[in-house]
C-alpha positions as CSV (number, residue, x, y, z in Angstrom):
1,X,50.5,186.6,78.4
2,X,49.9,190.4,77.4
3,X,52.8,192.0,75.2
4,X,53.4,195.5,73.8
5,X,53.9,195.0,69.9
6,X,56.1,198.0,68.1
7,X,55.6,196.4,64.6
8,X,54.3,199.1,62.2
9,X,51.5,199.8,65.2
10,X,49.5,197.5,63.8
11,X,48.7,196.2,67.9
12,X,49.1,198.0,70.9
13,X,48.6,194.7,72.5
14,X,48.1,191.4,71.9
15,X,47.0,188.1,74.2
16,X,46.4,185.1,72.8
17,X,43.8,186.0,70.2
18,X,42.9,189.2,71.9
19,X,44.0,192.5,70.0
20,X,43.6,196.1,70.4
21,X,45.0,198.5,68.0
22,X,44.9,201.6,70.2
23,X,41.1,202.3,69.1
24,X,39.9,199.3,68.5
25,X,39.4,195.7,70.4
26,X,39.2,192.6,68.4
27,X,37.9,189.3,69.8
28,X,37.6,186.0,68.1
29,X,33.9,184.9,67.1
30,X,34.4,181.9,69.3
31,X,34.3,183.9,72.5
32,X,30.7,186.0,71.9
33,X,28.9,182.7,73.3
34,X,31.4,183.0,76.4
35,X,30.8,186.3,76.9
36,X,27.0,185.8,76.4
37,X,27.1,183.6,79.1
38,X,28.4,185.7,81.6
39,X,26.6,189.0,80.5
40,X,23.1,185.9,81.0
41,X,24.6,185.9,84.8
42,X,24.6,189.7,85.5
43,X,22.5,190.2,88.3
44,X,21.1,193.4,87.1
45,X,19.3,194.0,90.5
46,X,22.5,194.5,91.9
47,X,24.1,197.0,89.8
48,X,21.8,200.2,90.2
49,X,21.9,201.2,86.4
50,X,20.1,203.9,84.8
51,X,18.1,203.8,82.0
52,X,20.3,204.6,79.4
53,X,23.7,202.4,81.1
54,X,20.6,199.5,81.3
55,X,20.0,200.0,77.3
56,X,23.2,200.2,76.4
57,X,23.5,196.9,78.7
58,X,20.4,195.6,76.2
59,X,22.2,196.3,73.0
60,X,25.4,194.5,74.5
61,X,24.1,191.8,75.0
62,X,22.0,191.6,71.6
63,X,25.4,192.2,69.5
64,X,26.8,189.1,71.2
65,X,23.5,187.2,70.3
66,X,23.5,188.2,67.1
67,X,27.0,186.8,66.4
68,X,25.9,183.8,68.0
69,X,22.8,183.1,65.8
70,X,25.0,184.1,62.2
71,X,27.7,181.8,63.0
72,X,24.6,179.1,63.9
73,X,23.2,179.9,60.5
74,X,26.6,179.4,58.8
75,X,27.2,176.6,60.4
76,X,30.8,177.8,61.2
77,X,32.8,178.6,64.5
């Protein structure tokens, strides 16, 4: 479902709702409590990380909460 788009640049490539612009990826608020979800089943034991990869890890994960609890307060998708 991935295409190349030539139009004006605006997408390098687009699936579905899925964009990236060459720089930057966009993503629908309705997949940051999927992908919460799945950065919840990380079995961090397994993956050996150093401090800095684990707090980067932290701060991932935070971002996708945080998108989670403003579109909770605005009662909105």
């Amino acid at each position: 479902m991935e295409k190349e788009l030539y139009l004006k640049d605006k997408y390098v490539i687009e699936s579905d709702d899925l964009k990236f612009d060459g720089k930057n990826i966009i993503i629908p608020s309705y997949y940051a409590s999927i992908i919460s979800d799945y950065l919840a089943n990380v079995d961090l034991k397994d993956m050996n990380l150093n401090e800095a990869d684990f707090h980067d890890y932290l701060a991932f994960c935070s971002f996708f909460e945080a998108i989670i609890d403003y579109k909770a307060d605005k009662g909105g998708n």
